[in-house]
C-alpha positions as CSV (number, residue, x, y, z in Angstrom):
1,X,118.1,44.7,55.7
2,X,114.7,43.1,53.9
3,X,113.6,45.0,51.1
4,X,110.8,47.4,52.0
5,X,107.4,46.0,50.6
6,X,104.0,48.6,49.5
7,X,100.8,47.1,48.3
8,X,101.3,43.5,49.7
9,X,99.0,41.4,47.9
10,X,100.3,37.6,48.5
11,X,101.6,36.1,51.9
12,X,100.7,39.4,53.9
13,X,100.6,36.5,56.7
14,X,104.4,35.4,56.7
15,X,102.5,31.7,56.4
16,X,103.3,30.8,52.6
17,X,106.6,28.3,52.0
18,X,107.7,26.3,49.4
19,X,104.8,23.8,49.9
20,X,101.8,26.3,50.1
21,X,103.2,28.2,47.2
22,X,101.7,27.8,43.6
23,X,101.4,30.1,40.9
24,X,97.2,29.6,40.5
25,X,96.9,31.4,43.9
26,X,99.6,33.9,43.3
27,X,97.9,34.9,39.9
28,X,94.7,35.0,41.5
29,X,95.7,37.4,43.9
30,X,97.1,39.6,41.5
31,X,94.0,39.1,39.4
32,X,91.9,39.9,42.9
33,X,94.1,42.8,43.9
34,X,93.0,44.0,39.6
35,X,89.1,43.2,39.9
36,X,87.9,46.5,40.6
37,X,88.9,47.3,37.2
38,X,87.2,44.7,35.8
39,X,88.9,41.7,33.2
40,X,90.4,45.0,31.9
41,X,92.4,44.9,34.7
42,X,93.9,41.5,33.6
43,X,94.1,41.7,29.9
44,X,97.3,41.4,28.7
45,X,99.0,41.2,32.3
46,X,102.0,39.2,32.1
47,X,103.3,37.5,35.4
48,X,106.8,36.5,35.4
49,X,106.7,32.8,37.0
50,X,109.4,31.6,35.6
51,X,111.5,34.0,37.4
52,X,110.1,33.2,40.2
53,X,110.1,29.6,39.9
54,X,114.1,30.1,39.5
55,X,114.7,31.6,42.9
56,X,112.2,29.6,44.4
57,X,114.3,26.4,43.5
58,X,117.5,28.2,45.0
59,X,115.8,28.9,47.7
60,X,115.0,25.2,48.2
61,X,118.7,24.1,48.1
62,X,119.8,26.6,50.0
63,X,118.1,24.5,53.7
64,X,116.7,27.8,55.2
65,X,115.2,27.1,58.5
66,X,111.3,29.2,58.2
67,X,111.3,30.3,54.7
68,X,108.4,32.2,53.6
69,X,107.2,34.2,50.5
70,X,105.6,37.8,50.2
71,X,104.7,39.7,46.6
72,X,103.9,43.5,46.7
73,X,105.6,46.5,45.2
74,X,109.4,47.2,45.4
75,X,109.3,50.6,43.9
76,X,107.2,50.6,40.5
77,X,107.3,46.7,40.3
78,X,105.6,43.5,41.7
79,X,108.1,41.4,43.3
80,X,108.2,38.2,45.0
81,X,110.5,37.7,48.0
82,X,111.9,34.5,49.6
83,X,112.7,35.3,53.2
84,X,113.5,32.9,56.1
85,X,112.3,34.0,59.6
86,X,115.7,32.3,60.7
87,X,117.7,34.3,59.1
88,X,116.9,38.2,58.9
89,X,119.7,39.1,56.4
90,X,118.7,36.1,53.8
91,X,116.6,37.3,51.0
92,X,116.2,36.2,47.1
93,X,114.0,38.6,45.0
94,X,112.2,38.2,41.1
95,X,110.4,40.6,39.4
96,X,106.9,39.4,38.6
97,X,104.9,42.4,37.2
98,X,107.3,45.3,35.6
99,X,105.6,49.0,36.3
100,X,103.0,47.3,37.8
101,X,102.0,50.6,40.0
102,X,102.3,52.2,36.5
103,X,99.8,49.6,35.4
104,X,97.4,49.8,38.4
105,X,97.6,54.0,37.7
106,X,96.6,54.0,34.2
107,X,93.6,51.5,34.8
108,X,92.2,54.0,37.4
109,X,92.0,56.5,34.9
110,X,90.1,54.7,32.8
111,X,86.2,55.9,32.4
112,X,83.3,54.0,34.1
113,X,79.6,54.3,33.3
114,X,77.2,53.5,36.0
115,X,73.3,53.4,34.6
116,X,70.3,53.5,36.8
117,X,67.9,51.6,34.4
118,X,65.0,51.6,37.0
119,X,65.1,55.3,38.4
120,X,62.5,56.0,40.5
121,X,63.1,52.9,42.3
122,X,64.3,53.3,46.1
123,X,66.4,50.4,46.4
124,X,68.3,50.9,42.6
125,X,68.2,54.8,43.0
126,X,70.7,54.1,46.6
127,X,72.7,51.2,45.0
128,X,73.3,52.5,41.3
129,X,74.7,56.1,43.5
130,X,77.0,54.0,45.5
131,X,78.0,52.1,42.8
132,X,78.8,55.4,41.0
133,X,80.5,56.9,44.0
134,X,82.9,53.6,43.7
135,X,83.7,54.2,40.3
136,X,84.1,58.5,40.8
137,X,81.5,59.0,38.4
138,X,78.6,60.4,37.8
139,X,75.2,58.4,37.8
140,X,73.4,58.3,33.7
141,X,69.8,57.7,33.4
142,X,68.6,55.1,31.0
143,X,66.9,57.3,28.5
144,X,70.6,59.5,28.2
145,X,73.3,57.3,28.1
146,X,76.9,57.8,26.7
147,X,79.4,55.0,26.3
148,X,81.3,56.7,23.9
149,X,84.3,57.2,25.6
150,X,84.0,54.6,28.3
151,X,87.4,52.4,28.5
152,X,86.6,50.6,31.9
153,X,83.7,49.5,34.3
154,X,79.8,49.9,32.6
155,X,77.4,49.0,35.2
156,X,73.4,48.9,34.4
157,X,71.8,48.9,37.8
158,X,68.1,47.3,37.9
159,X,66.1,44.9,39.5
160,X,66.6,41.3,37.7
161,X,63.3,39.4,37.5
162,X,63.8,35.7,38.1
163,X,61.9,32.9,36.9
164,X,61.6,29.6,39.2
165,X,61.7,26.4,36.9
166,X,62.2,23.1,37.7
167,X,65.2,22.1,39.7
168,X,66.5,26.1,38.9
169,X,66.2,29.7,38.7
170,X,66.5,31.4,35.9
171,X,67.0,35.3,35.7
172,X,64.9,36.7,32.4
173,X,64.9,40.7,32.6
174,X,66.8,43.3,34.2
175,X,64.6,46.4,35.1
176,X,62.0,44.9,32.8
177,X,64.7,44.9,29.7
178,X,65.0,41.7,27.7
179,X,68.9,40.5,26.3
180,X,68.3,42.0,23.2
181,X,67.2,45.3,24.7
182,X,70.4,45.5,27.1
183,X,72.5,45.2,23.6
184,X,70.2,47.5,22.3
185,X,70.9,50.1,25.4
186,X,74.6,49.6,24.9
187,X,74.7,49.8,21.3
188,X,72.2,51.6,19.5
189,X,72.1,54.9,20.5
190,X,70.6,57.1,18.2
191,X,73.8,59.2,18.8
192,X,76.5,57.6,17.4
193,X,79.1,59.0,19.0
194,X,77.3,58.0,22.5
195,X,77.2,54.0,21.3
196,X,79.6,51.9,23.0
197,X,82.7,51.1,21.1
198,X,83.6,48.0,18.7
199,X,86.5,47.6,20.5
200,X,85.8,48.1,24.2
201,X,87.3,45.7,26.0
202,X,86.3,46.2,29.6
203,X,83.2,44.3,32.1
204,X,79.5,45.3,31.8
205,X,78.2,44.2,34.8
206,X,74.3,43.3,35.0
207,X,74.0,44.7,38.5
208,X,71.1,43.2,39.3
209,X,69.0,39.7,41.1
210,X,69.7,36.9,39.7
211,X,71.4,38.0,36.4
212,X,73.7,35.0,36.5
213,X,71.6,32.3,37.6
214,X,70.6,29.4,35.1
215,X,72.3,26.5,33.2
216,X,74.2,24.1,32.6
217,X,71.4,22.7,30.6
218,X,71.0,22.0,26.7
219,X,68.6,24.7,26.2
220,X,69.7,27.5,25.5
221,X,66.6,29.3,26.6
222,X,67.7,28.1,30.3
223,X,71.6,30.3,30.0
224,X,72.2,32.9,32.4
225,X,70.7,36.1,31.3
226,X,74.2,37.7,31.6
227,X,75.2,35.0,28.8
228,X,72.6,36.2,26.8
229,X,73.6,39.1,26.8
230,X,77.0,38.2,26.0
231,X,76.3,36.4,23.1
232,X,73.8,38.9,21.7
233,X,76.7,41.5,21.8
234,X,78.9,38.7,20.2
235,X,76.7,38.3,17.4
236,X,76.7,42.3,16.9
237,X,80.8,42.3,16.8
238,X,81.2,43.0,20.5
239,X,83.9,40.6,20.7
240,X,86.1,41.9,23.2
241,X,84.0,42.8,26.4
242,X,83.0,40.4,29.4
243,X,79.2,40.1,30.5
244,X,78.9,39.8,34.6
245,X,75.7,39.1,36.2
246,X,74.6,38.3,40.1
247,X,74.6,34.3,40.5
248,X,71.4,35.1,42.8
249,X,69.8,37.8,45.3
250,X,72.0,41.0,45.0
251,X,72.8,43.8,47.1
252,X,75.1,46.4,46.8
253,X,77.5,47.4,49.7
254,X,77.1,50.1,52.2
255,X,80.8,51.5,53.0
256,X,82.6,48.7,55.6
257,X,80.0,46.4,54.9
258,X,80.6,42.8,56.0
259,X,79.2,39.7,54.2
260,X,78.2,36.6,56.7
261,X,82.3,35.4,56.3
262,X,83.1,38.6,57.9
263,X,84.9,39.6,54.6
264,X,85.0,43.6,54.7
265,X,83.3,45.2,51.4
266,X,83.8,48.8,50.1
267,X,81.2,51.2,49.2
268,X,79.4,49.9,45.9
269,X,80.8,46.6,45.9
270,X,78.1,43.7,44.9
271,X,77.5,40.6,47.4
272,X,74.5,37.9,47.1
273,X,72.3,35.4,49.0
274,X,73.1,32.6,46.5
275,X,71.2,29.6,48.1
276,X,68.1,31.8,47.9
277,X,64.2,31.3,48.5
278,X,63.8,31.0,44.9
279,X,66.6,27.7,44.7
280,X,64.5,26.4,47.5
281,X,61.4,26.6,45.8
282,X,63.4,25.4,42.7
283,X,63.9,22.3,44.3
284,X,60.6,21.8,45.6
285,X,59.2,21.4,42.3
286,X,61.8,19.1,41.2
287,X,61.4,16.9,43.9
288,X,57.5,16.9,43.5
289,X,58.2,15.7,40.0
290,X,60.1,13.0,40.9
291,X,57.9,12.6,43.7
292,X,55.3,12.2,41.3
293,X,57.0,9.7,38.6
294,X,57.8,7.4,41.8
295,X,54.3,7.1,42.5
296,X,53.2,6.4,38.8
297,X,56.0,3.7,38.8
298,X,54.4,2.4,41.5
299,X,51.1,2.5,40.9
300,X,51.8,0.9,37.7
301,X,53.9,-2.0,39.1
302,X,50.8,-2.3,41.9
303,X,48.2,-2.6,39.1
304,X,50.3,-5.1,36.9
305,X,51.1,-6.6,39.9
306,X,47.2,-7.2,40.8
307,X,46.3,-9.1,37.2
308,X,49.2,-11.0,37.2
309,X,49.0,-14.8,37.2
310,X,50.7,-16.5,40.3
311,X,54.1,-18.5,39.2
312,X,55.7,-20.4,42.2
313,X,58.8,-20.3,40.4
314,X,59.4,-16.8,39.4
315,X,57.3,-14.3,41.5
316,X,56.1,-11.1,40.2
317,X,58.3,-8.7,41.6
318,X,61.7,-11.4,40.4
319,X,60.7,-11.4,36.8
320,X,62.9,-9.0,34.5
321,X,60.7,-6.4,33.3
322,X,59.5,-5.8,37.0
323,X,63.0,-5.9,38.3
324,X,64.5,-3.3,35.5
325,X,61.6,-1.2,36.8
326,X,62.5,-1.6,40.4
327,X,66.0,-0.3,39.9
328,X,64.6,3.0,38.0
329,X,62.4,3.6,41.0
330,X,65.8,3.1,43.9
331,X,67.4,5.8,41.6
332,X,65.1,8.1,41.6
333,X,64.3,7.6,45.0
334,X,68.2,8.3,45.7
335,X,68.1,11.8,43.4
336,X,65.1,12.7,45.8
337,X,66.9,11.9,49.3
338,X,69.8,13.9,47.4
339,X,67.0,17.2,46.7
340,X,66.2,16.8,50.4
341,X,69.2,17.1,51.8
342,X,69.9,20.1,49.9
343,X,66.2,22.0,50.6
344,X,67.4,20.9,54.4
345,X,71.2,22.3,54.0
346,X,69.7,25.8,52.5
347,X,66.9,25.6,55.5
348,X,69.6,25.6,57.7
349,X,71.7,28.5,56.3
350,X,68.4,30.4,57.1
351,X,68.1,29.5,60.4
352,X,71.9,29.8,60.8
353,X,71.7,33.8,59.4
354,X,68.5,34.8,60.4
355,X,67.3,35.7,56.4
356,X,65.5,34.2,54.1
357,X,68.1,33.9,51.2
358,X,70.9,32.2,53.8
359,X,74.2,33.0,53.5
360,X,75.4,36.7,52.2
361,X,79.0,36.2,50.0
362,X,80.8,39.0,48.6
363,X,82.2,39.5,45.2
364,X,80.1,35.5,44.1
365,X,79.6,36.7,40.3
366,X,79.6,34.8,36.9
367,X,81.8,36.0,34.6
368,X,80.9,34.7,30.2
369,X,83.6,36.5,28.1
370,X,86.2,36.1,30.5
371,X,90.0,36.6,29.8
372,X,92.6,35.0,31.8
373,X,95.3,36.6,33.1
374,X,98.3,35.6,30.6
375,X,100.6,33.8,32.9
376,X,98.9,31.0,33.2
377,X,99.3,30.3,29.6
378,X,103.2,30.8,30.0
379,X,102.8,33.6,27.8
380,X,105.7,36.3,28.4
């Protein structure tokens, strides 16, 4: 008789075999079934895929007829099975996760902080409660705040203020507070005692718009604001903790929520419009500048063009300089038919849902400080 299986977190389907198997989504699913205690959850988390990867190559030799793979718990651990709908009596096991509902336990008790750093604010006052209610604790204002003995989740709720540049959005304040006075909130309490730890190791999440938006540029004043944060901390011997922020519009989950992918969310859980008004308008200005350089090209070439002497046996528009010119101006005309198809695509995601900001997606956030879970290293 098949082994009795709690907590399935891989393969709930019956629909993974030997060729849909690999251990990036099976430590992903361990790191999803985790996330709601942050990278704590996955620090130091070892996955034993060698072991699987033994029985899985029995498995193979052994022919069965509809193999298939589940992981869940088998007692305290997380398993993996090999099963074959063909056969009911045929099943290999491996041990992937020892005490891993010991594990799962002894994050839960771990403290959380959840800061309302806009109070008074209708929108933050409802999302930083049911972000609290999430966590089982107990909403701090900005102006009292203890981390002292915090060992999990810290979550500063606010409204992020972004700033539209050229070609991107750029978040630059949560709840008015710049990246150094975020560190500042976290670490230099006039309290000792109530400063966050050297050593924490757990995810402060910027729970607000746009904390995550910005970059890859070479300016550093275009990073994410959750990366600034992050490296502020860094510089302060924070070494430890990851920085999340909201890669666009964010809204905080109502209890069975669904984003536009019909993906239930619990109460407190974060979701955001990432294609948002603001990436529209982003664009927009980009492809006005390049709008604009086409037409100074052109004007230029028109003008030159206008005083030069005729030449029956090299044209104006064949000669080299003209030519090199030409094939700047096809480029940049090809990045703009590029912008315009993306200003369209977002257009259509709000038709398509009926909002302004497209497309609502749980759980999209950026992550700087992040830890990987240690099998993927090979690390037993």
């Amino acid at each position: 008789m098949p082994t009795t299986l709690t907590n399935v977190i891989y393969g709930k389907d019956k629909k993974i075999n030997f060729e849909r198997y690999n251990i990036g989504s099976l430590t992903k699913a361990v790191a999803f079934d985790l996330q709601e205690f942050g990278e704590r959850g996955v620090q130091g988390v070892v996955v034993k895929h060698q072991d699987a990867d033994r029985i899985i190559t029995y498995c193979k030799a052994a022919k069965l007829g509809k193999p298939y793979m589940m992981a869940g718990l088998c007692s305290n651990d997380l398993v993996l099975v090999v099963r074959d709908e063909g056969n009911a009596q045929f099943e290999q096991m491996a041990v992937l996760v020892k005490n891993y509902k010991k594990i799962k336990e002894t994050l839960a008790e771990n403290t959380a902080a959840v800061v309302n750093a806009h109070e008074g604010d209708a929108i933050i006052d409802k999302a930083a409660k049911k972000q609290a209610n999430k966590f089982d604790t107990e909403v701090q204002s900005k102006h009292d705040t203890d981390f002292g003995d915090v060992t999990g989740n810290i979550l500063l709720c606010a409204h992020g203020t972004p700033q539209v540049n050229v070609g991107r959005v750029i978040g630059v304040a949560l709840g008015r507070m710049t990246p150094k006075e975020v560190a500042d909130l976290l670490t230099k309490n006039p309290d000792k005692a109530k400063r966050l730890a050297e050593d924490y190791d757990g995810k402060i999440t910027l729970s607000g718009c746009f904390t995550a938006s910005g970059g890859p540029e070479a300016l550093a004043a275009d990073d994410p604001f959750a990366k600034k944060v992050r490296d502020e901390l860094k510089t302060r011997g924070f070494t430890k903790c990851s920085v999340v922020g909201i890669p666009g519009v964010a809204m905080t989950a109502a209890k069975g929520k669904k984003d536009d992918d019909g993906k239930v969310m619990k109460e407190g859980d974060k979701a955001a419009w990432v294609r948002s008004e603001e990436m529209l308008q982003a664009l927009d200005k980009k492809a006005a500048v390049i709008r604009g350089e086409i037409d100074k090209l052109t004007d230029g070439l028109i003008k030159a063009g206008g005083k030069s002497e005729p030449d029956e046996r090299t044209p104006f528009l064949g000669t080299e300089p003209v030519r090199k010119i030409l094939a700047v101006i096809a480029a940049k005309e090809k990045a703009l038919d590029s912008l315009k198809e993306e200003m369209e695509s977002i257009q259509k995601d709000q038709r398509k849902y009926g909002d302004v900001d497209g497309k609502l997606m749980a759980h999209v956030t950026g992550t700087f400080g992040l830890r990987v879970i240690q099998a993927s290293l090979g690390k037993r």
